[in-house]
C-alpha positions, -999 to 999 in steps of 0.1 A, spaced: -199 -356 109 -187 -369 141 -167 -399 136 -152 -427 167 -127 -424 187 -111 -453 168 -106 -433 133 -80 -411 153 -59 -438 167 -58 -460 135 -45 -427 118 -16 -425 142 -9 -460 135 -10 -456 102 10 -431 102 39 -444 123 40 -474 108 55 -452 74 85 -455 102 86 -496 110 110 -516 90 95 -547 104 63 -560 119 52 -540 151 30 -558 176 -4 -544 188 9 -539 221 39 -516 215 18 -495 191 -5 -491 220 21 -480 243 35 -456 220 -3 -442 225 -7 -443 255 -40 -469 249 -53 -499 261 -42 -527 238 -73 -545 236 -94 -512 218 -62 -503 198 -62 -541 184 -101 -536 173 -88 -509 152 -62 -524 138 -84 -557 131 -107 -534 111 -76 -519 92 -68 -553 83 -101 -572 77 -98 -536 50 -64 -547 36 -50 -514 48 -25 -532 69 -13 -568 71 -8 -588 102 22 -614 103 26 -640 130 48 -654 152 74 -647 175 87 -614 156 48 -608 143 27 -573 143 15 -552 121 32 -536 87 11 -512 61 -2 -535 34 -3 -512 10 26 -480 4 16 -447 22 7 -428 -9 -20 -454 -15 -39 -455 16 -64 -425 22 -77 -411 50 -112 -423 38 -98 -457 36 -91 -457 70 -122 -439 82 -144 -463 58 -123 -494 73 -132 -483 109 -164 -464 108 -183 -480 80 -188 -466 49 -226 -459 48 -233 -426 44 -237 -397 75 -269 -388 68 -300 -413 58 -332 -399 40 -361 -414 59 -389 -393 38 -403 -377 61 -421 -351 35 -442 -382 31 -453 -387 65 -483 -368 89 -517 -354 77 -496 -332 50 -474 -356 37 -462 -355 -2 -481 -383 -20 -451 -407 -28 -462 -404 -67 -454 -368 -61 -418 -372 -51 -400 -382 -79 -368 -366 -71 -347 -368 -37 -360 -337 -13 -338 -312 -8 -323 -319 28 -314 -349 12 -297 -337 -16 -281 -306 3 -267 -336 29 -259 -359 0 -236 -333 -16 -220 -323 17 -213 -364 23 -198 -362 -10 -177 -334 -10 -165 -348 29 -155 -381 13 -137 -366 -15 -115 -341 11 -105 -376 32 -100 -393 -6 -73 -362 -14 -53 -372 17 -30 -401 21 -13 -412 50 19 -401 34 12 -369 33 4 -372 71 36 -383 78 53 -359 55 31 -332 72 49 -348 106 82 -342 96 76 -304 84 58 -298 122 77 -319 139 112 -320 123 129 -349 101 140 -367 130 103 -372 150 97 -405 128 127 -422 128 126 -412 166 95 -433 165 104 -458 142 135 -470 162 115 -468 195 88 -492 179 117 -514 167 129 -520 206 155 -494 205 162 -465 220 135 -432 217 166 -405 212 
C-alpha cells in the first residue's frame, strides 16, 4: 500500500493540534513543518470537507480538531485524504485471453482477489485501532511530556522553549 505524501503531513497536524487551545492558521502549521502552505492547506481542506477538523474564520481563524483525539483514527485521516476505495481492484482477468474462465463459471471472487481483499481489510482495521490520541500520547513517551506543549505554545505565537 503506498499511500501520498499528504496522509503524513495531515497526521502531524492532527496530531499537534491535540496541543492548540485555539484556532491555528494553515500557514503556521506549515511552518511548524517546514511545508509549502499551499499543499499543507489541500490537506487540511480534505480533513475538513471529512469533518475531522473544523475551520473558523476571521482575524484569529485556523484550524481546531472537530472531533476529540480519541475519536479520530488514523483511517479517518488516510480515508479523508487518500480516498477510501480500496488498494487493490479486481479486473477479472481469469476471464480474459483464449483460456479465460467462462463468467457463468466464476461464481465466487478469485483468489488474488480474495487474498488482497483480506489484506485491505486487515490494513484498514490496524489504521481503525489507532487514534490520533494515542499518536500524541506515543509523542510524549518518545519525546518527553514537554514536546507538545513546546509545540502548542509555539503554534499559539509564543515562544518554542
Amino acid at each position: 500500500m503506498k499511500l501520498s505524501g499528504g496522509v503524513e503531513w495531515a497526521l502531524h497536524c492532527c496530531v499537534v493540534l491535540t496541543t492548540a487551545g485555539e484556532p491555528v492558521p494553515a500557514a503556521r502549521l506549515a511552518a511548524l513543518h517546514d511545508v509549502s502552505p499551499s499543499y499543507l492547506a489541500k490537506q487540511l481542506q480534505a480533513l475538513s470537507r471529512a469533518g475531522l477538523v473544523h475551520s473558523v474564520q476571521g482575524k484569529t481563524g485556523g484550524y481546531v480538531l472537530a472531533r476529540p483525539a480519541q475519536e479520530v483514527t488514523l483511517l479517518d485521516v488516510v480515508q479523508a485524504v487518500d480516498g477510501a476505495d480500496p488498494a487493490f481492484v479486481c479486473t477479472e482477468i481469469r476471464r480474459r485471453g483464449p483460456l479465460g474462465t467462462p463468467p457463468e463459471q466464476c461464481t465466487r471472487q478469485c483468489p488474488i482477489a480474495r487474498a488482497m481483499g483480506a489484506a485491505d481489510a486487515a490494513w484498514r482495521a490496524s489504521l481503525a485501532a489507532v487514534t490520533v490520541a494515542d499518536l500524541a500520547a506515543s509523542v510524549r513517551d518518545e519525546s518527553g511530556p514537554e514536546a507538545l506543549p513546546r509545540i502548542g505554545a509555539w503554534l499559539s505565537g509564543g515562544p518554542a522553549s
